[in-house]
C-alpha positions in Angstrom: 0.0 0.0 0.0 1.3 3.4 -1.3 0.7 6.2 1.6 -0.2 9.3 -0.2 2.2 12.4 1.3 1.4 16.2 1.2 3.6 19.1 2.3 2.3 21.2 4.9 3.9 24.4 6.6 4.5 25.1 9.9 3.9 29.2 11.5 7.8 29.9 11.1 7.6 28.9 7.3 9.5 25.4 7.2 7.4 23.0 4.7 6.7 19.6 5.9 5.8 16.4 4.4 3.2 14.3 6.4 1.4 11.2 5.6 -2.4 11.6 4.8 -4.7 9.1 6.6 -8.3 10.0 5.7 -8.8 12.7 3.2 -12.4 14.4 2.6 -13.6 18.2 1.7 -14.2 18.9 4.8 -11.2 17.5 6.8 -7.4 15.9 6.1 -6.3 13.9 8.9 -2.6 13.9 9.1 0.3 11.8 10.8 3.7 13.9 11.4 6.3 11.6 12.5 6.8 7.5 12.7 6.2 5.1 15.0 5.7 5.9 18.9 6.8 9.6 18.5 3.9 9.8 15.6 1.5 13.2 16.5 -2.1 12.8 14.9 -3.5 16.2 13.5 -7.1 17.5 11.9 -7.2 20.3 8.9 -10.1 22.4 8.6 -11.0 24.6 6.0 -10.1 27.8 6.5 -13.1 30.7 6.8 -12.5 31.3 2.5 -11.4 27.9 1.9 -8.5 28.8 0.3 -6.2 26.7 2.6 -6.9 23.8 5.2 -5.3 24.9 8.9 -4.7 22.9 12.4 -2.6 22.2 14.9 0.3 19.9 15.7 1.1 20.3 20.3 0.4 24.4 19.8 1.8 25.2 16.6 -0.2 26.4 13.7 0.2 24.3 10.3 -1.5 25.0 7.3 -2.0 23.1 3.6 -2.0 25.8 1.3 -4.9 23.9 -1.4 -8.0 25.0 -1.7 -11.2 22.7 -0.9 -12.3 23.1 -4.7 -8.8 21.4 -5.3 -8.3 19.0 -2.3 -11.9 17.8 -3.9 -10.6 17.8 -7.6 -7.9 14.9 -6.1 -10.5 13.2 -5.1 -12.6 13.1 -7.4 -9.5 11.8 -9.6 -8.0 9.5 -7.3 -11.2 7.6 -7.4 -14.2 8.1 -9.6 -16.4 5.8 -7.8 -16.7 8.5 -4.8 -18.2 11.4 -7.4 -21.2 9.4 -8.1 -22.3 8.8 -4.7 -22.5 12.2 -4.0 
């Protein structure tokens, strides 16, 4: 199984690649690290969904996609999810 990566940044502008473990419009759950010392994480849309925000133990990180994009993958990652809609 291929684990699909995305680059995230962090507040002080250092870009990040974290593994993707369930991936919707409306949220991106997100694994930074490996193994015990792994930190789980939750982005949001932001208020002009431009970008998809949370945090990782008090820091701020952000994907900068928008959710008309994020759902653009997904639709062509897997067609079968588009028609249930």
């Amino acid at each position: 199984m291929v684990n699909e990566k995305i680059k995230i940044k962090t507040e002080n502008g250092q870009t990040i690649e974290v593994v993707v473990l369930n991936k919707s419009a409306n949220r991106i759950e997100v694994v930074l690290g490996e193994g015990v010392h792994s930190v789980r994480a939750s982005l949001t849309p932001t208020r002009n969904e431009m970008a998809y925000a949370g945090t990782i133990m008090g820091r701020e990180i952000v994907y900068e996609r928008s959710r008309a994009q994020v759902q653009a993958d997904i639709d062509r990652l897997d067609p079968r999810l588009k028609k249930s809609r």
